[in-house]
C-alpha positions as CSV (number, residue, x, y, z in Angstrom):
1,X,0.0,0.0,0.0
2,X,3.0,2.2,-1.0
3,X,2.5,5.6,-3.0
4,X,4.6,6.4,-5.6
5,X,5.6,10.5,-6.3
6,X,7.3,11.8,-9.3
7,X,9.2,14.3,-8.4
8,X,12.2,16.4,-7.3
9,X,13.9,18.3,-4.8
10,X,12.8,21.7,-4.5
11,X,9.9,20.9,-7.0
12,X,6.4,20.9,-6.7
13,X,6.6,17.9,-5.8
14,X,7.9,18.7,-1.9
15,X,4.9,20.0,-0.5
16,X,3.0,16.3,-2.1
17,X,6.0,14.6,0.3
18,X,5.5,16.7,3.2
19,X,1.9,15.8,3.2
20,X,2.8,12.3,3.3
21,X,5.1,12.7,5.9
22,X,3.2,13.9,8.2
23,X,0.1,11.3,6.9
24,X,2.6,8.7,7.4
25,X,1.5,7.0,4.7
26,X,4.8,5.1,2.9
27,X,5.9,6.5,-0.6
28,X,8.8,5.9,-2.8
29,X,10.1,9.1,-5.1
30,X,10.8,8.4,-8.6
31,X,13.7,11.7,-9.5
32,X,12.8,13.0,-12.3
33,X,14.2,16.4,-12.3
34,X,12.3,17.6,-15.5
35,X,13.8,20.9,-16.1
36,X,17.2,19.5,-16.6
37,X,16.4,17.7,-19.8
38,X,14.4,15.8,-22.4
39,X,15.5,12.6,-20.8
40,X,14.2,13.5,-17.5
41,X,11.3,14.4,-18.7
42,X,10.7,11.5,-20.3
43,X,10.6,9.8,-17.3
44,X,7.2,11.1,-16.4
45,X,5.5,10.7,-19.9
46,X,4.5,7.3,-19.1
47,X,2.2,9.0,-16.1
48,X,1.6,12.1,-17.1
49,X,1.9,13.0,-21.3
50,X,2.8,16.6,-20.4
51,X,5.6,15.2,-19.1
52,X,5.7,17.5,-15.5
53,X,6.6,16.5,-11.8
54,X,4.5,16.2,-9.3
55,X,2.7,12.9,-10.0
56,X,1.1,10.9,-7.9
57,X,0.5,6.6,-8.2
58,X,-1.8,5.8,-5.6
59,X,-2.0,2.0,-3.9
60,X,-4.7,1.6,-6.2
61,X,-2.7,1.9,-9.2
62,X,-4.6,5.4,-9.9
63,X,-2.5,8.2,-11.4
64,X,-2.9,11.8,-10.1
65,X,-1.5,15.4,-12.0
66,X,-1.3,18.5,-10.1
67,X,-0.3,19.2,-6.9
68,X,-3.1,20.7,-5.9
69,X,-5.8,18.2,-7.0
70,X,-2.9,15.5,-5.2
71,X,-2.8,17.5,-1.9
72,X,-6.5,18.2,-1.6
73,X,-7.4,14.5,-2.4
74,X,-4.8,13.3,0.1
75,X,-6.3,15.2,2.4
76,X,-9.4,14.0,1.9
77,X,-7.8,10.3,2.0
78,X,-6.4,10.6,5.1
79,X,-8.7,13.1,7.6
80,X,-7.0,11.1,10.6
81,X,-4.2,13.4,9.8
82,X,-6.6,16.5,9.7
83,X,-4.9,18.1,6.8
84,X,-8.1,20.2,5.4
85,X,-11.4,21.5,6.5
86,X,-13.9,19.2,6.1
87,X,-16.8,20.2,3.3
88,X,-19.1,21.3,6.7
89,X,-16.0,23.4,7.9
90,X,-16.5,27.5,7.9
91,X,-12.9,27.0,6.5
92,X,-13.7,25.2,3.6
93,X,-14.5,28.0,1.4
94,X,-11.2,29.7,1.5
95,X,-9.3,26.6,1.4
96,X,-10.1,25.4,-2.1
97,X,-9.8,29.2,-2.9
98,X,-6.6,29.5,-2.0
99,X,-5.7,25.9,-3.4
100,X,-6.9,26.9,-6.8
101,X,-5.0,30.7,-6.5
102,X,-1.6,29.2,-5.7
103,X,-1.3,27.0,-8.9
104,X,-3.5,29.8,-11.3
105,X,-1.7,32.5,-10.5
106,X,1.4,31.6,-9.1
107,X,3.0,28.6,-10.7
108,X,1.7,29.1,-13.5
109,X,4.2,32.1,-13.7
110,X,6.9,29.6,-14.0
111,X,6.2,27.6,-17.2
112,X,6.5,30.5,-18.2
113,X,9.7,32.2,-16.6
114,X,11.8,28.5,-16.4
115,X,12.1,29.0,-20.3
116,X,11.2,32.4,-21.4
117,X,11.8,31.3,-25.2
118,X,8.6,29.7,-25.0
119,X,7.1,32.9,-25.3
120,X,9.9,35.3,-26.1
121,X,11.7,33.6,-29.2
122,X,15.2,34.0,-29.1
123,X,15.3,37.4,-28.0
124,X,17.5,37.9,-24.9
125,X,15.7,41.3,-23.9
126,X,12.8,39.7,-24.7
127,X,13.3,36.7,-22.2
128,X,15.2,39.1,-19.8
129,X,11.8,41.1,-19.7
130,X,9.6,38.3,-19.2
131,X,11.5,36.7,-16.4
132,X,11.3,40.4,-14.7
133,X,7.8,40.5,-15.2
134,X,7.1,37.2,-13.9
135,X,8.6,37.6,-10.5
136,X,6.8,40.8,-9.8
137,X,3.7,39.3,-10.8
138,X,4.2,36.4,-8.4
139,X,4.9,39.4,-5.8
140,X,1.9,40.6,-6.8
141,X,-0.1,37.7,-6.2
142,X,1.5,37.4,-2.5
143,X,0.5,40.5,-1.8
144,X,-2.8,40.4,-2.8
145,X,-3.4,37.3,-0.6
146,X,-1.7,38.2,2.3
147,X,-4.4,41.4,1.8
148,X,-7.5,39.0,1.5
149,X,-6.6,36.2,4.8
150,X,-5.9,36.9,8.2
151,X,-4.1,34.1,9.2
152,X,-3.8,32.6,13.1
153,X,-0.9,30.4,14.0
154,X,-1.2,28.8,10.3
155,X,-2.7,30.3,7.3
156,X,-6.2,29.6,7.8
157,X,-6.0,29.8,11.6
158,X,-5.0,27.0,14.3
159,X,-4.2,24.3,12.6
160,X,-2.1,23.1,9.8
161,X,-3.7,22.6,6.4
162,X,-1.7,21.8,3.2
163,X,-2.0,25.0,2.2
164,X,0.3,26.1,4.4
165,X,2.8,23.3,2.8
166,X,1.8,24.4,-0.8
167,X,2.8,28.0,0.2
168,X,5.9,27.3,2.3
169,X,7.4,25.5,-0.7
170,X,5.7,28.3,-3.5
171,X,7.2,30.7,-1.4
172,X,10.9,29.4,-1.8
173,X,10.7,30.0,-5.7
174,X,11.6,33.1,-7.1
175,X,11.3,36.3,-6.2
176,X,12.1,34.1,-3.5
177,X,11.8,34.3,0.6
178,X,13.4,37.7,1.0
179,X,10.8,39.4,-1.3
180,X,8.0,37.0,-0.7
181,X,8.3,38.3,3.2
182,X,8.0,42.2,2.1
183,X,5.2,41.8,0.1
184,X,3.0,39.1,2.7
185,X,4.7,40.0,5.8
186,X,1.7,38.1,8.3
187,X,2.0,35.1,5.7
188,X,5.9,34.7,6.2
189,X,5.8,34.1,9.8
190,X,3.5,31.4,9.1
191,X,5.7,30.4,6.8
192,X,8.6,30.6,9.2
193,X,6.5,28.2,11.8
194,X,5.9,25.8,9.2
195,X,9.4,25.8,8.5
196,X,10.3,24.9,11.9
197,X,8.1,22.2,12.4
198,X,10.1,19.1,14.6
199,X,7.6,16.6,11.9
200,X,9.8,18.1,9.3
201,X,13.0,19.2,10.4
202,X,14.9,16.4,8.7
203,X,12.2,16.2,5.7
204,X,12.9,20.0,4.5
205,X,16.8,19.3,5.2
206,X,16.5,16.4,2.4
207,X,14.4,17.5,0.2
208,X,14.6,21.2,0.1
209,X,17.3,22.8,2.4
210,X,16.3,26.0,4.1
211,X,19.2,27.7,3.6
212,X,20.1,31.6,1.8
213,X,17.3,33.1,-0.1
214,X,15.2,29.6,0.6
215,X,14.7,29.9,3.2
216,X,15.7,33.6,4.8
């Protein structure tokens, strides 16, 4: 009854591992570090044909795409673990809303900005432009959440949802932690607690090391 992620270090795929982590449900990770090459990404096509990390193989044999569908249905898997709000939960409203803003607004930004040709040609202004653009749009988007949630000791309050593993791992990309604390200052020191958390010291040591502009 083992899951199977695709995935990397420092990918998308982290905050997919921390959640089974702390389920402590028993997964293997299949590297695949997709942005290094076609043969890496080939790796993936067999379970996803856009050939992207995170995937998820559940004990079922079932294959899963996105991080957030995977962390939401994991969740929803596992409510021992108490994740996410339940669908009768006051909370449950903001939580998918904030589940679906993370991925449409923010990664999103980085198919874009991770190869800049795709958009810009061969033009290195061009490309130069659009990775400048794209990380003060993502700033943008941290703002404007951290202006619409008033979070308690975790983003959505007391306790710990995935959405505050989704974030502290978002959070890490570019513009990175420095800016990402300017812009959503109430939002960093929740992302500083879940940083800190004993159930994932070692975890974020392995799999995505909290060190310089990481994890500042």
């Amino acid at each position: 009854m083992t899951y199977t992620v695709y995935g990397a270090m420092g990918s998308g795929s982290v905050p997919v591992e921390a959640a089974l982590t702390l389920i402590g449900a028993p997964y293997t990770v299949i590297e695949a570090v997709t942005w290094e090459g076609e043969a890496e990404r080939d790796k993936v096509a067999p379970v996803n044909p856009m050939r992207q990390i995170p995937a998820l193989i559940t004990p079922a044999g079932e294959t899963i795409t996105e991080s957030a569908a995977i962390l939401i249905w994991l969740a929803e898997q596992h409510p021992e673990a108490a994740l996410a709000p339940e669908p009768c939960d006051p909370r449950r409203a903001q939580f998918l809303r904030w589940m679906t803003f993370v991925p449409a607004a923010v990664y999103s930004m980085f198919w874009v900005r991770d190869e800049p040709s795709r958009l810009a040609g061969d033009d290195p202004a061009a490309q130069e432009t659009i990775k400048v653009r794209t990380a003060e749009r993502i700033a943008d988007c941290w703002a404007a959440m951290e202006s619409q949630i008033t979070p308690g000791r975790f983003l959505l309050g007391a306790e710990l949802t995935v959405l505050d593993l989704y974030v502290s791992v978002a959070s890490r990309w570019t513009p990175h932690r420095k800016r990402f604390h300017e812009v959503a200052p109430r939002m960093g020191e929740v992302m500083r607690r879940v940083d800190a958390l004993p159930e994932l010291t070692t975890f974020w040591a392995e799999r995505f090391p909290l060190v310089g502009r990481y994890g500042s």
